[in-house]
C-alpha positions in Angstrom: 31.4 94.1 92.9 32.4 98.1 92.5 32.7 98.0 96.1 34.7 94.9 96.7 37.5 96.2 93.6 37.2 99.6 95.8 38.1 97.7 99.6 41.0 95.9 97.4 42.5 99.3 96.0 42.7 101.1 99.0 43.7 98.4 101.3 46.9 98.2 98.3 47.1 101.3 98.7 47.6 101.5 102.3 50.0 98.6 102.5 51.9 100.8 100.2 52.0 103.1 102.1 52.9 101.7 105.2 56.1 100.0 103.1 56.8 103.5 101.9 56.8 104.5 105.5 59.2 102.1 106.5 61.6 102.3 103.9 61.8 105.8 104.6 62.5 105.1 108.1 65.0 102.7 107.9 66.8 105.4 105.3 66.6 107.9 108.3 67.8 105.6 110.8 70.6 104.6 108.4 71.6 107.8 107.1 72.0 109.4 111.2 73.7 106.6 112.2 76.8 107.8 113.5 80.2 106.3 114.4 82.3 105.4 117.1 86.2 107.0 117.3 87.2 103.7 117.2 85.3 103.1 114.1 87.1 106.2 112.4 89.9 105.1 113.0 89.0 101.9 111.2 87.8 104.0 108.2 91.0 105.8 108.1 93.3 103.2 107.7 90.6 101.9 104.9 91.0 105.5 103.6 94.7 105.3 103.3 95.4 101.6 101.5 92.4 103.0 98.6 94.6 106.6 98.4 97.9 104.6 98.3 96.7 101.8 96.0 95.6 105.1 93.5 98.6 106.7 94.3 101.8 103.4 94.3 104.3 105.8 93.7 103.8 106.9 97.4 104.3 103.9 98.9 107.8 102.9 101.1 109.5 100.7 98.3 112.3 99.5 101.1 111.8 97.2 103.7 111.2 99.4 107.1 110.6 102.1 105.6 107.8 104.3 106.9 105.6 107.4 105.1 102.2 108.5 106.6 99.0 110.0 104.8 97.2 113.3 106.6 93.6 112.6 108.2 93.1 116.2 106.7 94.8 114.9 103.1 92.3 111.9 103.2 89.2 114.3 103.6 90.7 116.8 101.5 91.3 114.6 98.5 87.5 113.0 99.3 88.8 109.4 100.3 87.0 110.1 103.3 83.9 111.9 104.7 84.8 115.1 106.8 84.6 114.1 110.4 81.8 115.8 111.6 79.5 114.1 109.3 80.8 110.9 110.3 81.1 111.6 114.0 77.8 114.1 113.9 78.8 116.7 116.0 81.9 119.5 115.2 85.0 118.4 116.8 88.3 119.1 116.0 91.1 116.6 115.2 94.0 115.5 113.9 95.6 112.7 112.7 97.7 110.3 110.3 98.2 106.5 109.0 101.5 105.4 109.7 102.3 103.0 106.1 105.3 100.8 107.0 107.1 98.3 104.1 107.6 95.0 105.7 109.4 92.6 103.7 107.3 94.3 100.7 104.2 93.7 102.4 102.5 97.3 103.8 100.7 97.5 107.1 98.5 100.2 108.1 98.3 102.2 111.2 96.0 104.8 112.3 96.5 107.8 115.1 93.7 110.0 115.8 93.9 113.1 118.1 90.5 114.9 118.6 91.9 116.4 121.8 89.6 115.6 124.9 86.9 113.9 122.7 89.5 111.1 121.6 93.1 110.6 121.7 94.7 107.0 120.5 97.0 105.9 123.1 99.7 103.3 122.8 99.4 100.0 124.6 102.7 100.7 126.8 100.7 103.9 128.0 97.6 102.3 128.9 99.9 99.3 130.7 101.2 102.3 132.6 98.1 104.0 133.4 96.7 101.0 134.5 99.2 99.3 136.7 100.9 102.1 139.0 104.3 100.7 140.0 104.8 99.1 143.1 107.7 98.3 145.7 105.7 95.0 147.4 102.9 92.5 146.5 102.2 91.3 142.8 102.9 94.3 140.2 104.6 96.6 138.0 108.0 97.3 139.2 111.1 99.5 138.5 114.2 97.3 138.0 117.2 98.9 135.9 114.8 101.4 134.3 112.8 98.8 132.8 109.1 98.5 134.4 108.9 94.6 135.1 105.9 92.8 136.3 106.9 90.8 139.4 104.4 88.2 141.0 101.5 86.3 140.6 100.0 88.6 138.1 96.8 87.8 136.8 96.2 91.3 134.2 99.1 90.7 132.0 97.4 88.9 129.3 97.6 90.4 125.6 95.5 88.5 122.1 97.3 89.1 119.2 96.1 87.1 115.7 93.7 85.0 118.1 97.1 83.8 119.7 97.9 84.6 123.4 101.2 85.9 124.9 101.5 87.9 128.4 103.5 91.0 128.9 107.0 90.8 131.0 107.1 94.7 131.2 108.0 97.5 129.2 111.6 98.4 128.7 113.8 101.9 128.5 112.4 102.6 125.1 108.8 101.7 125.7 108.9 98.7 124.1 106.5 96.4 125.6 108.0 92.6 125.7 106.1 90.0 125.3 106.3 85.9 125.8 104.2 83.4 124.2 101.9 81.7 126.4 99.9 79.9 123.8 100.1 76.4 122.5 104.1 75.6 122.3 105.3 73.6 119.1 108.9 71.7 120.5 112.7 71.8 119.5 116.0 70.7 120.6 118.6 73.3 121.9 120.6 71.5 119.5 121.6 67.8 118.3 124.8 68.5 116.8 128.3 66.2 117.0 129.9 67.8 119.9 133.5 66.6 120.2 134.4 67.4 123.9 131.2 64.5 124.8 132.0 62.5 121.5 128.3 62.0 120.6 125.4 64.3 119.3 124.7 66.0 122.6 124.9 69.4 120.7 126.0 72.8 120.9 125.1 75.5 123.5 126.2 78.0 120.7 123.0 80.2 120.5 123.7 81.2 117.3 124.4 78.6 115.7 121.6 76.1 117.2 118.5 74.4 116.6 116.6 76.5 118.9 117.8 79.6 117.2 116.3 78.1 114.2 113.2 76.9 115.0 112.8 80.8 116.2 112.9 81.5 113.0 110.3 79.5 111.7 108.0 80.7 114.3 108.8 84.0 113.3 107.9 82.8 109.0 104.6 81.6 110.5 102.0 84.2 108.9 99.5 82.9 110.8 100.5 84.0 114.0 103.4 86.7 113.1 101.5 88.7 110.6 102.7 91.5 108.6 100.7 94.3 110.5 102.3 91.9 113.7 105.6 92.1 112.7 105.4 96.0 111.9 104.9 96.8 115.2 108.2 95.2 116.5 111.3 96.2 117.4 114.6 94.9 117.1 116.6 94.3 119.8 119.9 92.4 120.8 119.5 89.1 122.4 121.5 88.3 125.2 123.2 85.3 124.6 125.7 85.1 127.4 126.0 82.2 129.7 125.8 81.5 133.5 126.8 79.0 136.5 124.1 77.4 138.0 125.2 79.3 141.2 125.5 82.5 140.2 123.6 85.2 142.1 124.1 88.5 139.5 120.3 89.0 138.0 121.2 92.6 136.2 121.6 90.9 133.0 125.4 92.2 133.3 126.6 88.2 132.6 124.2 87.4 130.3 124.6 90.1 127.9 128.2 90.2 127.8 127.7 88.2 124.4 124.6 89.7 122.5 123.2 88.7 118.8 122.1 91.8 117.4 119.1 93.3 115.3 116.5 90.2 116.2 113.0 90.2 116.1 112.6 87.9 118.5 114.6 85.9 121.5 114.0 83.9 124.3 114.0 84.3 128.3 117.2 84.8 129.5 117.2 82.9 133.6 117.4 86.8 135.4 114.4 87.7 133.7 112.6 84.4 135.1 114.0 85.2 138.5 113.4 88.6 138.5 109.5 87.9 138.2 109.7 85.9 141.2 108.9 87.6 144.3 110.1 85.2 146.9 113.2 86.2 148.7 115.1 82.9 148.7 115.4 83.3 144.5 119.2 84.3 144.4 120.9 82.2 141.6 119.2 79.4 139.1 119.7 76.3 141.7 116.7 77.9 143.9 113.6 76.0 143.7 112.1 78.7 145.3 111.9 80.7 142.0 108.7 78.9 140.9 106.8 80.7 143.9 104.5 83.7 143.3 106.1 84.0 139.8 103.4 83.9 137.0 106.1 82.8 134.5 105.6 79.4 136.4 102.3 79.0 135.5 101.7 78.8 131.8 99.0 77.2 129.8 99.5 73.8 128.6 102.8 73.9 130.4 105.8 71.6 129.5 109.8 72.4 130.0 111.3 75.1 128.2 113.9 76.7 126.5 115.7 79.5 128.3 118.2 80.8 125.8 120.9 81.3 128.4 124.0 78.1 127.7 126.1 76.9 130.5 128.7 79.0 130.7 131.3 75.6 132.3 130.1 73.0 129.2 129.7 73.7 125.8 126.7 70.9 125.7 124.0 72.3 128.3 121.7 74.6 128.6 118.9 75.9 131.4 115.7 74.9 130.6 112.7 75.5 133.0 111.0 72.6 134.2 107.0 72.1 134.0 107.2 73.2 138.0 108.8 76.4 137.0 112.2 75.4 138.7 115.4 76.0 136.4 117.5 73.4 135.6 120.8 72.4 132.7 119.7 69.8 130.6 121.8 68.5 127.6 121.6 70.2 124.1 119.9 67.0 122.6 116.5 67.0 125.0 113.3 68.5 123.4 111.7 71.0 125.4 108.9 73.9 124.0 109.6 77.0 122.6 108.0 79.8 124.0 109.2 83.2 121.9 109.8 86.5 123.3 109.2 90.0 120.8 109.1 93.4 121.5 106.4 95.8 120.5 107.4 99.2 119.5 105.6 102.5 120.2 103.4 102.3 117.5 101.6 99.3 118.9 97.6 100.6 119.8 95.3 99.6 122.7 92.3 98.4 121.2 90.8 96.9 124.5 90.9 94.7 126.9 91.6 94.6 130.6 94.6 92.5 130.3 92.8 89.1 132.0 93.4 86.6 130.5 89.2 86.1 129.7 89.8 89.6 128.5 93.4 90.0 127.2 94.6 93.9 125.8 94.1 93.5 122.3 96.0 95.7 119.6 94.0 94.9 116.5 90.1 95.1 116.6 89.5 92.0 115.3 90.7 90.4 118.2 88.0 91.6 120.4 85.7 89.1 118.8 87.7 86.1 119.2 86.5 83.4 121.8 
């Protein structure tokens, strides 16, 4: 019996042991476990909303208004852990979160420099570094001092909010300009009285339209134009100008003799549709050719759409291009899809991606993990 209550304590005993052992492991394995640059910069911009919800007074009270928070402040004032400790190994670097106000909403956005270690690089810089301009074939070209992908492209895809859009190239101030290429939601031009037809044909007044309002509720839709989104763009003015059917000037020159300025968003104007085209015989909008090797032809889900450019000889039409990527005047009153265009500023991040469009650049880190 002695025996027996002996075997019983010691094989506790042991079991203990053996827990104790692994507990203590795990705590090892845990408490070593370093993290990636990518994951600092993560912790940083956690870092900086708990220093700035302790310290409100800080904050940017009006809207677009920017103030940034020190990596070195942030470990200073223990918000976060000095970097070799979270790294584990001594590197130098330096860094800051960019805190914007956007309507009264805040976004957060890190920059770390830890010299050859880790640098964060914009997404027009990686764009750059990874599509050398070219003067032939599919690519990045050099049109007006704007970089403009020309072609069949197949690596100009970018996730933002789970929502895809591809990149129409990078203008003078490094803005990278997007178009949606997801799921399209519909609108008229416009369905307006218009007197000169004497029925509801509409108006090709951009400004005044249906289209320019349904813009606008894309743009309210917090879904897919997020505050940390929004943050990152840049306004612009939209070219509003119109254009004869047989016109042959693509510099933009016509269609930005009449802009609406400080947008955050617009829509295709017909040179920048027939300046992605490669093939030679796309001169003016009447050329069906201008649906070949152009990768704005071959959208998604594709329906017509709204160009924003009117007829410049009606005040009723307005070019639309056609589900086989021709471009074409259709009257005010005709649905078509609405495919936005935005501009991302500097401050927009590569997070990843190769730019295909089963792996699109991403810009926030979530969007890495979305199917």
């Amino acid at each position: 019996m002695f025996k027996d209550k002996k075997k019983i304590i010691l094989l506790s005993l042991s079991i203990l042991v053996v827990i104790i052992i692994v507990i203590v492991v795990i705590s090892l394995l845990f408490s070593n476990k370093k993290i990636t640059f990518e994951e600092l910069e993560s912790r940083m911009k956690t870092a900086a909303q708990v220093y700035y919800d302790t310290n409100k007074k800080f904050l940017p009270t009006m809207d677009g208004d920017v103030v940034e928070v020190t990596l070195n402040k942030l470990i200073k004032e223990e918000y976060l852990d000095p970097i070799e400790d979270l790294i584990g190994k001594e590197v130098k670097c330096q860094g800051e979160v960019v805190v914007k106000n956007v309507d009264g909403k805040y976004s957060y956005i890190p920059f770390l420099d830890c010299g050859k270690d880790y640098t964060t690089i914009e997404l027009y810089n990686k764009l750059l570094e990874d599509n050398p301009t070219v003067t032939e074939n599919k690519g990045l070209y050099v049109i007006n001092n704007d970089y403009v992908f020309r072609g069949e492209v197949e690596n100009n895809y970018i996730r933002i909010n789970g929502y895809l859009w591809r990149i129409i190239g990078i203008d003078s101030n490094s803005n990278v300009k997007l178009i949606y290429a997801d799921e399209p939601t519909s609108s008229v031009y416009d369905d307006r009285y218009n007197s000169e037809r004497e029925s509801n044909y509409g108006k090709n007044d951009y400004k005044i339209s249906r289209l320019y309002e349904s813009l606008n509720e894309f743009m309210s839709n917090e879904e897919i134009i997020t505050p940390d989104f929004k943050a990152l763009l840049s306004k612009i003015n939209a070219c509003i100008g119109g254009r004869d059917i047989n016109n042959e000037d693509n510099t933009m020159a016509g269609e930005c003799a009449t802009t609406l300025p400080d947008q955050y968003a617009t829509f295709i104007t017909l040179s920048e549709y027939i300046n992605a085209s490669l093939d030679t015989a796309c001169k003016t909008p009447s050329n069906y050719e201008c649906q070949n090797y152009n990768y704005l032809s071959t959208f998604e889900n594709i329906g017509s759409w709204w160009s924003i450019t009117p007829d410049i000889n009606t005040s009723y039409n307005a070019y639309q291009i056609s589900s086989y990527g021709t471009m074409k005047l259709s009257s005010c009153f005709n649905l078509a899809d609405v495919r936005p265009i935005v501009y991302l500023s500097t401050d927009a991040i590569y997070r990843g991606g190769t730019g295909t469009i089963e792996d699109p650049y991403v810009i926030f880190s979530e969007d890495k993990n979305v199917e």
